[in-house]
C-alpha positions as CSV (number, residue, x, y, z in Angstrom):
1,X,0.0,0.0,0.0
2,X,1.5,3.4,-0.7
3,X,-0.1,6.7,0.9
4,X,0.1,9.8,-1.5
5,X,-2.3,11.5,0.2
6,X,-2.5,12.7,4.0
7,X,-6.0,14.4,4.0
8,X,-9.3,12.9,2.3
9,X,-11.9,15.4,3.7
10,X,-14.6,12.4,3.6
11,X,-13.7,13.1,8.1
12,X,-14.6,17.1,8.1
13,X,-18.2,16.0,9.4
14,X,-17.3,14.1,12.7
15,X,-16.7,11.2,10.9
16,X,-14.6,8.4,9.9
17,X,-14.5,5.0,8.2
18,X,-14.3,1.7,9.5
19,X,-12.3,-1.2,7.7
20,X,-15.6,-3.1,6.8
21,X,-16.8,0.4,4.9
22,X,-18.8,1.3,7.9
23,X,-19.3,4.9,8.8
24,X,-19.2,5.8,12.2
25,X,-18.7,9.0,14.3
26,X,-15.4,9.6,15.4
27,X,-16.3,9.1,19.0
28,X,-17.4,5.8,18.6
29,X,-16.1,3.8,21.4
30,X,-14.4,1.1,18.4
31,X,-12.6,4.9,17.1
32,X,-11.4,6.1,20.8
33,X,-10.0,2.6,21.2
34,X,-8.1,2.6,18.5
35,X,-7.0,6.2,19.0
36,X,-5.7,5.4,22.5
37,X,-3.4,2.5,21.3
38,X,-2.3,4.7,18.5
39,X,-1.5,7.7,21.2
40,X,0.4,4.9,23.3
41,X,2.3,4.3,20.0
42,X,3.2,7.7,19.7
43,X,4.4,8.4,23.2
44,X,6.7,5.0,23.6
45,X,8.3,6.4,20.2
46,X,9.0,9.6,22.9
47,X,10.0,7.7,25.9
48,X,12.6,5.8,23.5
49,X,14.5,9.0,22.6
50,X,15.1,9.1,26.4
51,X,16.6,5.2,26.7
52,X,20.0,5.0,26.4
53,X,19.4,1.4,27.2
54,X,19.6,-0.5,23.7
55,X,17.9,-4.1,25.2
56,X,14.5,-1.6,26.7
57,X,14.6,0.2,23.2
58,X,14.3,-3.3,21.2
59,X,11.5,-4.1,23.7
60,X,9.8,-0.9,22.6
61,X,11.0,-1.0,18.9
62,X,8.4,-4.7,19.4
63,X,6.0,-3.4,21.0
64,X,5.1,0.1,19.0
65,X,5.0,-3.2,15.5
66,X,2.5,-4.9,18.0
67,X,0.8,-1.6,18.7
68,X,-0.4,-1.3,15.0
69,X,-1.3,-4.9,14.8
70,X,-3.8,-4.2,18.0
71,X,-4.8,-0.9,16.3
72,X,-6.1,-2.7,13.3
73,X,-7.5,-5.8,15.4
74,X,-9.8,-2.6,17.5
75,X,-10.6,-1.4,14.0
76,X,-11.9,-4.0,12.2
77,X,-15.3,-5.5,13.1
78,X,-14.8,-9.9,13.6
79,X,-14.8,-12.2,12.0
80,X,-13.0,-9.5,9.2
81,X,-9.6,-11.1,8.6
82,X,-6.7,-8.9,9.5
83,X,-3.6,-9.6,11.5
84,X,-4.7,-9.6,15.0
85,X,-3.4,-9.9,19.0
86,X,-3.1,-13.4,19.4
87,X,-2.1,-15.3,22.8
88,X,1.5,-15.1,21.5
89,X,1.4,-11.5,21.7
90,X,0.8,-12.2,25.2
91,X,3.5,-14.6,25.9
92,X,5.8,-12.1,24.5
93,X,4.8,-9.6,27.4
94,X,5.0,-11.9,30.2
95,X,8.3,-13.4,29.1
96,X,9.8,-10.0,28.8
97,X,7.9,-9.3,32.3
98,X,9.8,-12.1,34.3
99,X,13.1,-11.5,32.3
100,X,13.0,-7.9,34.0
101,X,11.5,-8.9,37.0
102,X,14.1,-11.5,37.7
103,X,16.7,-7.9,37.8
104,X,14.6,-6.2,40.2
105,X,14.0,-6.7,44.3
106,X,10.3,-6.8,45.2
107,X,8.3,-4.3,45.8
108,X,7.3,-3.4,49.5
109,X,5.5,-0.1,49.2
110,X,4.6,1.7,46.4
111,X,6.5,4.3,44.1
112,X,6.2,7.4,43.1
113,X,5.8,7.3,39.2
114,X,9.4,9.5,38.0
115,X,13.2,9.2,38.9
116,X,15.3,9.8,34.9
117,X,13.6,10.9,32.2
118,X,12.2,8.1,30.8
119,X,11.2,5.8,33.4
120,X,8.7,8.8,33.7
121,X,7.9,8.9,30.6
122,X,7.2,5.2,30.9
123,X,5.3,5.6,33.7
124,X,3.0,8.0,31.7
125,X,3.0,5.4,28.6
126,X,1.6,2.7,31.4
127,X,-1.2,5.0,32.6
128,X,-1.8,5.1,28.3
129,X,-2.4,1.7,27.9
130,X,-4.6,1.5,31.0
131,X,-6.8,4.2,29.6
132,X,-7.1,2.3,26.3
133,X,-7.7,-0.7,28.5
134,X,-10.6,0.9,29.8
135,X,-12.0,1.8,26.7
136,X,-11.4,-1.8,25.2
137,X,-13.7,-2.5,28.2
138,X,-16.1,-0.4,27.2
139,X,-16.0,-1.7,23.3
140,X,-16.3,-4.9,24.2
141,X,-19.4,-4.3,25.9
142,X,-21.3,-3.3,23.4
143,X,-19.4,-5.6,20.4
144,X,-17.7,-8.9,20.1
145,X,-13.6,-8.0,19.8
146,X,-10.9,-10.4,20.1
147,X,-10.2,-10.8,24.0
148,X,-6.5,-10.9,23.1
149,X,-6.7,-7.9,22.3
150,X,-7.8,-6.8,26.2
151,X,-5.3,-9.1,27.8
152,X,-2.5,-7.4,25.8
153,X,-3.6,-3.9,27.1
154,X,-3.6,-5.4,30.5
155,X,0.1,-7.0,30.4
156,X,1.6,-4.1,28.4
157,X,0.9,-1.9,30.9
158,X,2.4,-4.3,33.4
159,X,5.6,-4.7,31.4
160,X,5.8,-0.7,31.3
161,X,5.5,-0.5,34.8
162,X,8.1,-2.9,35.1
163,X,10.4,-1.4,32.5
164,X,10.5,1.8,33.9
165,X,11.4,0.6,37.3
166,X,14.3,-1.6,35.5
167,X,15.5,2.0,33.5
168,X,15.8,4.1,37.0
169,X,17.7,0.5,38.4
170,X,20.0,0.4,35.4
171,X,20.8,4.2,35.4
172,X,21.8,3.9,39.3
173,X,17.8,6.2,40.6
174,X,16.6,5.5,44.0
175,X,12.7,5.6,43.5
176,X,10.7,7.3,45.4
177,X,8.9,5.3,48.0
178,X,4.7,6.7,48.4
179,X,3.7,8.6,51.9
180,X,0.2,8.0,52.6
181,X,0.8,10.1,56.1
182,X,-2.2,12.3,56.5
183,X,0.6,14.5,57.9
184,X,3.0,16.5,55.8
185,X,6.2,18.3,56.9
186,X,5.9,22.1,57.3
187,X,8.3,22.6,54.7
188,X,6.2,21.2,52.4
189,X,3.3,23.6,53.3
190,X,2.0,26.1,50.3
191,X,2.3,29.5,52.4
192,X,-0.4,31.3,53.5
């Protein structure tokens, strides 16, 4: 397929077309899925010009091809045949999850999302996916999708959770443990 042309104009009334030919508005919960995964696409291609670390970057490089796969599983009504998230997809994550996990001790409290540069911005990328999560949720409840698809969402986000811990670990960044005092210092007081 070659693209020649960026704009069509048949979207300039709220608009936009499915795979199947369909016409639906473009805040159709099968669109704002889609949309989502390709916004989580966009940022990981971000958070990997912050990695230094070439072995994360692969694991992204993967994962933003996976991310286009999953955007045109969401956009394409079954049983349509295009390539879709399949339980390998899955298997991919969770190996990758345990390979960093294995690197990391285990969590007694939880973290504050930051520390360099990009394990933030792979904090944010995480809190992505669990928004397109949500709205795979919400697709699914009114339309038959491939529950791959979901499960995916659900790991990935995992795996970035993971993988930004492993980049503040690997670049020598204490993280952050979370106070849930009620109590905070003086010094930490707005004044006034």
């Amino acid at each position: 397929m070659r693209i020649t042309k960026v704009y069509t104009k048949t979207g300039d009334g709220g608009e936009t077309s499915l795979v199947d030919g369909r016409r639906v508005s473009k805040d159709d919960p099968r669109v704002c899925a889609y949309g989502d995964v390709d916004e989580l696409n966009s940022f990981l291609g971000l958070a990997r010009t912050e990695l230094s670390d070439p072995g994360l970057d692969g694991i992204l490089r993967t994962i933003q091809n996976e991310l286009f796969i999953l955007g045109a599983d969401l956009a394409t009504p079954l049983p349509m045949e295009v390539p879709r998230i399949d339980a390998q997809h899955v298997q991919g994550l969770e190996e990758a999850i345990d390979s960093l996990m294995a690197e990391l001790e285990p969590l007694r409290e939880f973290i504050l999302p930051g520390g360099t540069r990009a394990a933030a911005l792979l904090h944010i990328a995480r809190t992505i996916a669990r928004r397109a999560e949500r709205l795979v949720v919400t697709l699914a409840g009114q339309t038959e999708i491939g529950e791959p698809g979901l499960i995916y969402l659900n790991r990935l986000s995992d795996l970035l959770f993971v993988m930004a811990r492993i980049a503040n670990k690997r670049a020598g960044t204490r993280e952050d443990s979370a106070n849930f005092s009620a109590r905070t210092s003086r010094s930490s007081q707005p004044n006034g």
